[in-house]
N, C-alpha and C positions, 0 to 999 in steps of 0.2 A: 453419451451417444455412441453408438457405431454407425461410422459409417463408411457407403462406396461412392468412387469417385468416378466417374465418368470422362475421359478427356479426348479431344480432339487431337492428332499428334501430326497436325498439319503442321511445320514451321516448330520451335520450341516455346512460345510463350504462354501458350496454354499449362506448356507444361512445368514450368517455373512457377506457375503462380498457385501450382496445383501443389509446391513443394513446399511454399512458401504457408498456402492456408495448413498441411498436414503441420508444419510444424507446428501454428498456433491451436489446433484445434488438441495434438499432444500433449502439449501444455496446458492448456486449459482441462486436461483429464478425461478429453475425448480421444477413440481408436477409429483411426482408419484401417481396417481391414482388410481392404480390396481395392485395386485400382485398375478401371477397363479400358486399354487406350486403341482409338480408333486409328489404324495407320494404312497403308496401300504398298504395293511393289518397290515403289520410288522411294518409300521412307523407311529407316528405320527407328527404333526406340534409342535414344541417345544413352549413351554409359552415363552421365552424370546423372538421369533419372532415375535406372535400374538400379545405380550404386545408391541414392540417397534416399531413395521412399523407404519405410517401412512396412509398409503394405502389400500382400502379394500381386503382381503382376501378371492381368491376362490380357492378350494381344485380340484384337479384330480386325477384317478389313471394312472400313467407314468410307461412305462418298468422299471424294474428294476432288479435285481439282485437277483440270489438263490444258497443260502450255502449247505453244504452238512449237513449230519446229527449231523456232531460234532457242526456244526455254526461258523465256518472258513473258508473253501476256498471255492472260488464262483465255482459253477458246470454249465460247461459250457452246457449241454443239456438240462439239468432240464431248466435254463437261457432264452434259447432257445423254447423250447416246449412249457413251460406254457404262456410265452408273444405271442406268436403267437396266442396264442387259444383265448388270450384276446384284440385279432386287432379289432371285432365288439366294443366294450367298446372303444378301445383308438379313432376308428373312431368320436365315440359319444363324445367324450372327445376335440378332436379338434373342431368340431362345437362349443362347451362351451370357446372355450379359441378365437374363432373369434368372438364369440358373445361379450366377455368382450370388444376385439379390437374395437367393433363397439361402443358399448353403450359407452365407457369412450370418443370415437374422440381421442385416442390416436395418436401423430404424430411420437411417437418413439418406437419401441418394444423393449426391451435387453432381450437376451436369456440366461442363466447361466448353459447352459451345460445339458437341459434336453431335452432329444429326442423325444418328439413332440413336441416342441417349433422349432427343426428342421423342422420336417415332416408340422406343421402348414407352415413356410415360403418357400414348396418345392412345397406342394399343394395349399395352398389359395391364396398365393403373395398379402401380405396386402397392400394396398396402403402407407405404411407407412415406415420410415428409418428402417432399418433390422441389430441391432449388435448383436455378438455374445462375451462374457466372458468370459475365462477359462482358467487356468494355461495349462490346457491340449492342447491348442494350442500351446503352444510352440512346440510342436512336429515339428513343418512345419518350425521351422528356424533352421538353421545348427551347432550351437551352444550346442542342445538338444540332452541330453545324452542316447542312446537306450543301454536296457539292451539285450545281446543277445544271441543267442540259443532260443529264442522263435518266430517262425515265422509266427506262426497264429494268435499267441497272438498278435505280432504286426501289422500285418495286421489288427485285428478286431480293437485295438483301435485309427489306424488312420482313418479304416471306420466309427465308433462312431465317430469321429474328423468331418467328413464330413457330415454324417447324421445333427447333433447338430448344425451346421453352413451353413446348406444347401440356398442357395441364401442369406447370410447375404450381406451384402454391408460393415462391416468392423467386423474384428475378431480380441477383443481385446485379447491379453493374457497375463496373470500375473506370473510376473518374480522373482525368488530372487536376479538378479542381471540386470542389464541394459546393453541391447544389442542393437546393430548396426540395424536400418531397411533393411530389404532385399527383402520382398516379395510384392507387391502392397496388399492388404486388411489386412494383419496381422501388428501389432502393438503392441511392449513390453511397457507393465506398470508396474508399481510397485505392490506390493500386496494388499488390499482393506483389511487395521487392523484395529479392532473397537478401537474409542475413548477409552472406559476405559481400552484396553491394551497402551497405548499413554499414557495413563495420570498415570497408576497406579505405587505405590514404590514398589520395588521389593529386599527382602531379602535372603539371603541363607537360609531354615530350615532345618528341621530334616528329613526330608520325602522324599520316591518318588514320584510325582503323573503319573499315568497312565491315557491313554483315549484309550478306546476299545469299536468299535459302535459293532462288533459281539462278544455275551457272551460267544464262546467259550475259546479266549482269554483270558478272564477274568477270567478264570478256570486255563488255563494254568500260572499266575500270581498267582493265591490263592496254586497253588500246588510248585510253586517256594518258595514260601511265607512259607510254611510245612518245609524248609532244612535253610529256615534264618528267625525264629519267633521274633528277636530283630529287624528287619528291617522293618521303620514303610514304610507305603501304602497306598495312599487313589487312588482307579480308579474311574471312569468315567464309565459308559455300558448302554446299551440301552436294559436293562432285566428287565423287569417287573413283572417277575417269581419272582423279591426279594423285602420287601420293602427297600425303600433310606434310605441310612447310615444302610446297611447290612454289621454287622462284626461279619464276623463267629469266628471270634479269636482276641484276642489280637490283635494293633500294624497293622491292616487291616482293609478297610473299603473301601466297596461300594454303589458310589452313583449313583443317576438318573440325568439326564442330566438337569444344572442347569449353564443359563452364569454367573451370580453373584457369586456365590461357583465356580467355576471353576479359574475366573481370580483372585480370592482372592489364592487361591491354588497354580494356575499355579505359579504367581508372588513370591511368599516365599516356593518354595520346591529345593530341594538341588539338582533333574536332573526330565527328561523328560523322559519319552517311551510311544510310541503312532505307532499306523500304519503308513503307509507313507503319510497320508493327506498332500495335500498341506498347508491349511492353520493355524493349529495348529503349526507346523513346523516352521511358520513365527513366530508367537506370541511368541514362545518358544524362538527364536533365536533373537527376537527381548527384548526380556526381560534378555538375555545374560545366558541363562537354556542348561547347556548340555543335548544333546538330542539324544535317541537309536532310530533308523527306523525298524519295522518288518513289511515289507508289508505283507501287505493282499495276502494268497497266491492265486494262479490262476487270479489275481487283474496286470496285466501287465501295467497298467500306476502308480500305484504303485512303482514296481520294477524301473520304470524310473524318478520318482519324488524322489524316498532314493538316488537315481543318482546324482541327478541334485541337491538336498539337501547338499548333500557331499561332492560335489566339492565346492561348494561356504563356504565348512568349520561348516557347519547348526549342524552336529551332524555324528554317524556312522551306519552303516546297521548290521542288525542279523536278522537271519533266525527264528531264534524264542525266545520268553520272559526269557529268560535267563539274571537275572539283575547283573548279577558278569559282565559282560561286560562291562555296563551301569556305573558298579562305577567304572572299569579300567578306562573310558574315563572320568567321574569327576577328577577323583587322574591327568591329565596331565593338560596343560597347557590350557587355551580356548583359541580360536582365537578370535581377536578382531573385533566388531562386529558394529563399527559407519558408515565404508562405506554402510552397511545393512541399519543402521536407515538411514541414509541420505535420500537411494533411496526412502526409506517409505514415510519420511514425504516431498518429493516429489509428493506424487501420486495426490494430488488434484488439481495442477496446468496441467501435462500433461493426467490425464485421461480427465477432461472435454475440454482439447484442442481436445481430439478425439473425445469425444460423441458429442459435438458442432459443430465441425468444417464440415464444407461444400466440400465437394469432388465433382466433376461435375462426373470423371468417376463410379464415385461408385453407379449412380442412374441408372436408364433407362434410357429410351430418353422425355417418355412422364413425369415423375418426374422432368426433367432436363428442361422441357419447363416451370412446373408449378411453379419451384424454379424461372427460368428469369424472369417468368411476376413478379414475388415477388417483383426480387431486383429492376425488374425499377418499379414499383408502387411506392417503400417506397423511391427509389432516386427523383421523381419525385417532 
């Protein structure tokens, strides 16, 4: 198969996992060709992505997300208002992401959860296999834990659910645990962990590490940081107001977003605190790191992934960077965490039975004549 990738380039997770499926799909003696990653002003494409794909690299700008003025909870009108005013752009932005579809002959698209990668397969219906990627589908099986009292919030992000997968032909979603099939196009996979989280040793150290893609957070840490100056810290922030390896104080230190420094980190630090990303959360749990969740507030699949995190044992939820919590749940017991690896190193046998595999109902009619003449040509 060739194919293009589609990614979200909110935060890095998307894009890890988007590094992790190119590797298996290489292997397996498929090309990724192209990779379209949606980003905004505030973000850029991280060097560990550009350095490690294979695939050519084209930028867009995708809706995305606006904080308030502290740079912690996302504002849902600001959110709102300013992506609307930028619908001539994202217009012009879709033509770019069908013109890649043409020029590569891609036969497969995968979409990683960014909304015109939606809206491209709502409007141009590429001639091509249509999947979609994202922990965030788990929302649509029964098993998926909703946090409740929020009933807009949940509404918008099963609508995001829909836009993001609008005409896909299969919606993969990523699991921390393996569930029963129930719905025809949805399909639980394992998580998509890079090779050097798999391979690397992992010791207890002296330190916390943090990861906070908004700097407010990061302030909220530095000021916890002020009432326990013996307790060492290295975070993670996507602030470029500081230079890397900013330590305002002793025994603290922040860096710029670095995967090499990160898994060397991640793997030898004594616990975890991180917003509720899905995919840090695996990495962490997978390298056996007690782990604190402070979703992102106003971020409602957040609040549902420190859910869905917690119950399979991953780590516990707080409202905010408060790391005395953080070392109560070090000081207990951890839960044992090999039925987690298992599923992991699973993933590369049953994801590629889904991006591979041939479904009759999952095409049109006119794809499902062009796939027969295929099979009897090559039985012939």
């Amino acid at each position: 198969m060739r194919i293009v990738f589609i990614i979200q380039g909110e935060g890095r997770g998307h894009m890890t996992q988007a590094l992790a499926l190119e590797e298996i799909l290489l292997k397996a003696g498929h090309e990724v060709s192209d990779v379209v990653i949606g980003t905004c002003n505030r973000r850029n494409i991280p060097t560990f992505f550009s350095r490690k794909t294979k695939a050519q690299i084209h930028k867009i700008e995708s809706p995305n997300f606006y904080f308030d003025k502290n740079h912690k909870s996302i504002n849902l009108k600001s959110t709102f208002s300013k992506n609307v005013l930028k619908i001539p752009r994202f217009l012009t932005e879709l033509k770019t992401i069908h013109q890649v579809v043409q020029e590569s002959r891609a036969d497969t698209v995968i979409n990683f959860y960014d909304v015109l990668g939606g809206f491209y397969f709502l409007l141009y219906r590429p001639k091509v296999r249509r999947i979609c990627l994202a922990h965030q589908y788990l929302a649509s099986h029964s098993q998926f834990p909703f946090e409740e009292g929020f009933p807009l919030q949940k509404f918008l992000f099963k609508f995001n659910n829909r836009i993001t997968s609008c005409f896909a032909h299969k919606r993969l979603a990523l699991s921390f645990q393996s569930l029963p099939h129930e719905k025809k196009k949805l399909y639980v996979i394992p998580p998509l962990i890079r090779k050097e989280i798999l391979k690397v040793k992992q010791t207890k150290g002296d330190y916390i590490l943090a990861y906070v893609v908004n700097k407010g957070y990061g302030y909220d840490i530095l000021k916890w940081h002020e009432k326990n100056p013996k307790v060492k810290i290295n975070c993670f922030w996507d602030n470029y107001d500081k230079a890397d390896e900013w330590s305002p104080r002793e025994n603290i230190t922040f860096h710029h977003i670095n995967d090499a420094k990160f898994i060397d980190l991640l793997a030898n630090c004594m616990g975890y605190v991180s917003t509720a990303g899905f995919e840090s959360i695996c990495e962490a749990m997978f390298l056996e790191k007690p782990v604190m969740m402070v979703p992102v507030k106003g971020q409602y699949e957040q609040l549902c992934n420190a859910l869905d995190a917690q119950k399979v044992g991953a780590g516990i939820i707080a409202k905010e960077f408060n790391l005395d919590e953080l070392f109560t749940h070090i000081s207990s017991q951890p839960k044992k965490t090999q039925e987690f690896k298992n599923w992991v190193r699973s993933n590369q046998e049953l994801i590629l039975k889904e991006i591979e595999g041939f479904d009759p109902y999952l095409v049109n009619e006119d794809q499902f004549v062009l796939k027969a003449e295929e099979l009897t040509l090559n039985n012939r």
